[in-house]
ZASE-735483 format. One line per 5 residues: number of its first residue (from 0); their letters; for each residue x, y, z of N, C-alpha, C, O. Coordinates in steps of 0.05 Angstrom, whole numbers, plus 5000, padded with zeros to 4 digits. Layout:
// residues N
NUM	a	X/Y/Z/X/Y/Z/X/Y/Z/X/Y/Z; ...;
//
This chain:
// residues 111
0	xxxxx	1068/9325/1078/1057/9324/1051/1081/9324/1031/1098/9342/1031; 1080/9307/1018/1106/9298/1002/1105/9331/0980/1084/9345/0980; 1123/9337/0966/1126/9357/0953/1124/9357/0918/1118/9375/0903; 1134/9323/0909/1124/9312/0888/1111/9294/0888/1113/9277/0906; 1093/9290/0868/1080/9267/0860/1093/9240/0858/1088/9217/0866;
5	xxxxx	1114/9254/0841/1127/9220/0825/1162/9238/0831/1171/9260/0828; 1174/9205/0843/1195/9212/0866/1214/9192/0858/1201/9172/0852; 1234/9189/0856/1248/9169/0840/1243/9142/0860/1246/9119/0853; 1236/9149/0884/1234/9127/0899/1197/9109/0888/1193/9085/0883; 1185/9122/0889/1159/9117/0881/1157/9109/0852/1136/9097/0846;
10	xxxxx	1175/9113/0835/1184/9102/0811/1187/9066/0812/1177/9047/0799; 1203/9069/0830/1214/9035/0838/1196/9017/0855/1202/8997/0869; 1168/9034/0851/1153/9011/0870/1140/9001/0841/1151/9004/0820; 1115/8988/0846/1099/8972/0828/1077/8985/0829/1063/8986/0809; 1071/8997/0850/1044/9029/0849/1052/9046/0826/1039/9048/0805;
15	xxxxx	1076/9057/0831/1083/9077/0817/1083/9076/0787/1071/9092/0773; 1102/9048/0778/1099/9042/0764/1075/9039/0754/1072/9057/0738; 1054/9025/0756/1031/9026/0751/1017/9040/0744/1001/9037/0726; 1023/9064/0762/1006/9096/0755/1016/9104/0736/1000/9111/0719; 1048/9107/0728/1059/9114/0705/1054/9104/0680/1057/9116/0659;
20	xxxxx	1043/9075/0682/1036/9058/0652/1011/9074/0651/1009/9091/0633; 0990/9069/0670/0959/9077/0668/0960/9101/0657/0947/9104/0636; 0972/9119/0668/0966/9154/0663/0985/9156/0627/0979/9173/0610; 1002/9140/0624/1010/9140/0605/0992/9136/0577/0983/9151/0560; 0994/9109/0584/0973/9096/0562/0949/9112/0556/0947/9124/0534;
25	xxxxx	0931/9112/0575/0909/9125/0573/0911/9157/0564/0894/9163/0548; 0926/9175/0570/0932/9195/0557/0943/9190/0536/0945/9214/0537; 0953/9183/0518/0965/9174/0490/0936/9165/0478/0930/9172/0455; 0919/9149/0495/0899/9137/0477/0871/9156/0475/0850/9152/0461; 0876/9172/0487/0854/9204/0494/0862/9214/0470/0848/9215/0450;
30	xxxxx	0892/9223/0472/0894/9246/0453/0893/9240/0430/0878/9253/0416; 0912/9214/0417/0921/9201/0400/0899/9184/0386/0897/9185/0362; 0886/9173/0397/0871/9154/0400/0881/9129/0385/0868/9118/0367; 0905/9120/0392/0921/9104/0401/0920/9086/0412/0936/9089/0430; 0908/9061/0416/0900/9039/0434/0909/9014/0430/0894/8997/0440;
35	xxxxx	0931/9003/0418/0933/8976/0415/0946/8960/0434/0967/8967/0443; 0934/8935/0443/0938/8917/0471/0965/8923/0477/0967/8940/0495; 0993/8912/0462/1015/8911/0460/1030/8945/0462/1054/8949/0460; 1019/8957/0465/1037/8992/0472/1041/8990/0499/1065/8996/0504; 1021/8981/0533/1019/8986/0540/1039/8967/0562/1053/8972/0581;
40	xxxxx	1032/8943/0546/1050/8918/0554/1074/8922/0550/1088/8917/0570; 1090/8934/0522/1124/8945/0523/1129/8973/0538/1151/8979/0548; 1105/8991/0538/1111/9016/0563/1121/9000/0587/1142/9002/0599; 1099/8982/0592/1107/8962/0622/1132/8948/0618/1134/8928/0632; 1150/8950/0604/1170/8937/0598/1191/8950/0596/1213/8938/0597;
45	xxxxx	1189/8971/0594/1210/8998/0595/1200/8999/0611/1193/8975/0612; 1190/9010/0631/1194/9012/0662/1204/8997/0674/1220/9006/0690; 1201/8974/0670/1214/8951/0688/1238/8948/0680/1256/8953/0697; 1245/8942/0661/1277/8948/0655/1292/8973/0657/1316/8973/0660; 1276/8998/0654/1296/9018/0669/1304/9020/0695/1326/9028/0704;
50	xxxxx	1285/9012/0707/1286/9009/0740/1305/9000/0745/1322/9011/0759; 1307/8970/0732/1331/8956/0746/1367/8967/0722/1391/8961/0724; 1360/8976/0713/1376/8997/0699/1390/9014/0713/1414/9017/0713; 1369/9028/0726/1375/9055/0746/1390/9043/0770/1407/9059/0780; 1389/9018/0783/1402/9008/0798/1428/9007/0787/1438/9013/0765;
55	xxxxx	1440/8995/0812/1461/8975/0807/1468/8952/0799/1490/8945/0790; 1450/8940/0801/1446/8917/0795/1441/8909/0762/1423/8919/0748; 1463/8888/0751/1463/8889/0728/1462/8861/0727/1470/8856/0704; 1460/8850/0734/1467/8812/0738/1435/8800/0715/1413/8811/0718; 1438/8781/0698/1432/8769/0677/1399/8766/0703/1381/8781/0695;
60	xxxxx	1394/8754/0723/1374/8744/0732/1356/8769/0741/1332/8765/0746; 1368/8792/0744/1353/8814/0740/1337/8827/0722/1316/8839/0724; 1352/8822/0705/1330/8827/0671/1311/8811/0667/1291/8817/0653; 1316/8778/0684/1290/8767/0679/1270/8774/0696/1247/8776/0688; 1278/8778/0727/1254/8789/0743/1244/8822/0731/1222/8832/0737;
65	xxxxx	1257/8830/0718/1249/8858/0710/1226/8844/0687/1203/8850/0686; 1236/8827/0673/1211/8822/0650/1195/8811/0668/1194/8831/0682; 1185/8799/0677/1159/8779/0696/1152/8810/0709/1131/8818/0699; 1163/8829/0728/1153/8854/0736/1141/8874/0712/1128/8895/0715; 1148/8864/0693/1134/8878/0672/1108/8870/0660/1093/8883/0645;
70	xxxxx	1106/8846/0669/1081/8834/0666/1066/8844/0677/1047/8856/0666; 1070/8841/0710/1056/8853/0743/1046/8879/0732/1022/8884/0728; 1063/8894/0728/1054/8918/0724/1036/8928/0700/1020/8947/0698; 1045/8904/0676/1014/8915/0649/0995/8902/0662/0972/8908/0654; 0997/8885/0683/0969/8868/0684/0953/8883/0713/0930/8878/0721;
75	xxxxx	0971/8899/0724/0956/8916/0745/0941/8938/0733/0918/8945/0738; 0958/8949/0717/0954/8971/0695/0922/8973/0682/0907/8992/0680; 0919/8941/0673/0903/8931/0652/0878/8929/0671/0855/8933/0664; 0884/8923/0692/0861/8918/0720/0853/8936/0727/0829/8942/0724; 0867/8947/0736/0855/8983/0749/0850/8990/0723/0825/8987/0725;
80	xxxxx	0852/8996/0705/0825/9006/0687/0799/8998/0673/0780/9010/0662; 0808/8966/0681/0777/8949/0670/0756/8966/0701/0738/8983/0700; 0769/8954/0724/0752/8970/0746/0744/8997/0736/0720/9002/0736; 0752/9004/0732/0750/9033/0733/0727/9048/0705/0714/9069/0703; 0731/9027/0691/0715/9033/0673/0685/9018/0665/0671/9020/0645;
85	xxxxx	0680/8997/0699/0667/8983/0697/0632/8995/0702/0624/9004/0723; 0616/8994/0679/0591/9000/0698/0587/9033/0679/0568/9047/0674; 0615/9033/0672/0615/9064/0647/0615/9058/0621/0627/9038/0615; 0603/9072/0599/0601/9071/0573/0629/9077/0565/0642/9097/0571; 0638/9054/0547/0666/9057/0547/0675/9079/0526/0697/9092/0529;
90	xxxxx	0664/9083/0511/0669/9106/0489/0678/9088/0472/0699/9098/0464; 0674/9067/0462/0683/9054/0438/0685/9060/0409/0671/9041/0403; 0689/9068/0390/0675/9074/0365/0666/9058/0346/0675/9039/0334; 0641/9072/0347/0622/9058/0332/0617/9065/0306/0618/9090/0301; 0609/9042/0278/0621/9060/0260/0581/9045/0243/0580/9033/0222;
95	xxxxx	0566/9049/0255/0538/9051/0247/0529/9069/0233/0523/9090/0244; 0527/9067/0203/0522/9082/0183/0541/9111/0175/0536/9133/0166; 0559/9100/0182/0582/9122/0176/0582/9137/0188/0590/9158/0178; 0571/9139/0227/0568/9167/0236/0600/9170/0252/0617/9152/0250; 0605/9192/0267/0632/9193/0278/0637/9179/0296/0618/9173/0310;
100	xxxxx	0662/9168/0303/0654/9156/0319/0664/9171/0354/0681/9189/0356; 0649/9161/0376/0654/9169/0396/0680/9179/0407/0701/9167/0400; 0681/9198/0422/0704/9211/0437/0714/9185/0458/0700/9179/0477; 0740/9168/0452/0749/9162/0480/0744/9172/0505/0739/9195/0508; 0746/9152/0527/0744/9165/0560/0772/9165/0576/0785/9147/0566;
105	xxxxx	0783/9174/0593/0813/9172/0593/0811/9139/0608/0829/9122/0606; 0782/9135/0622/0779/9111/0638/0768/9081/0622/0761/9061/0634; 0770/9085/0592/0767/9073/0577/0778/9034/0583/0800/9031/0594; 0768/9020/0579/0779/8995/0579/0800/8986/0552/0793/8991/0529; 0820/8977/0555/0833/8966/0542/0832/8946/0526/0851/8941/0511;
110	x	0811/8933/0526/0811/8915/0518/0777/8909/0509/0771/8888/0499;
//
């Protein structure tokens, strides 16, 4: 049984990554209520470019696979939570005669 969650090695996969945008985003957009398409897509973009940051690897054709992996990962990101939020009341706010509007869900859709 591994002893951390999040492991610098598990960082550098596209899971990890992934979990890190998701758990990100979506907590920012719970608390904050914070939601716009483009946050989650440049989080996924700092990840991917730190990664290959954290390496060795500094060569010009790496920054571009780091941006296209940054895609992979908002668009996995963006997937696992449409699933996830499919079939659930998304908590949208609704702004029908001025009442409050609804509490976000952390499983909320993005979009």
């Amino acid at each position: 049984m591994p002893q951390d969650f999040f492991t610098n090695e598990s960082f550098f996969s596209v899971a990890g990554a992934t979990a890190i945008v998701t758990i990100v985003s979506n907590t920012i957009q719970v608390v904050f209520g914070f939601n716009p398409k483009w946050f989650a897509l440049l989080l996924s973009e700092v990840v991917a470019f730190a990664g290959t940051w954290l390496t060795q690897h500094h060569l010009v054709s790496d920054y571009f696979i780091s941006l296209l992996n940054g895609c992979l990962i908002f668009s996995a990101a963006a997937g696992g939570t449409a699933i996830a939020s499919s079939g659930v009341e998304t908590g949208r706010p609704k702004s029908v005669g001025g009442s409050r509007p609804d509490r976000r869900r952390f499983f909320s859709s993005w979009f």
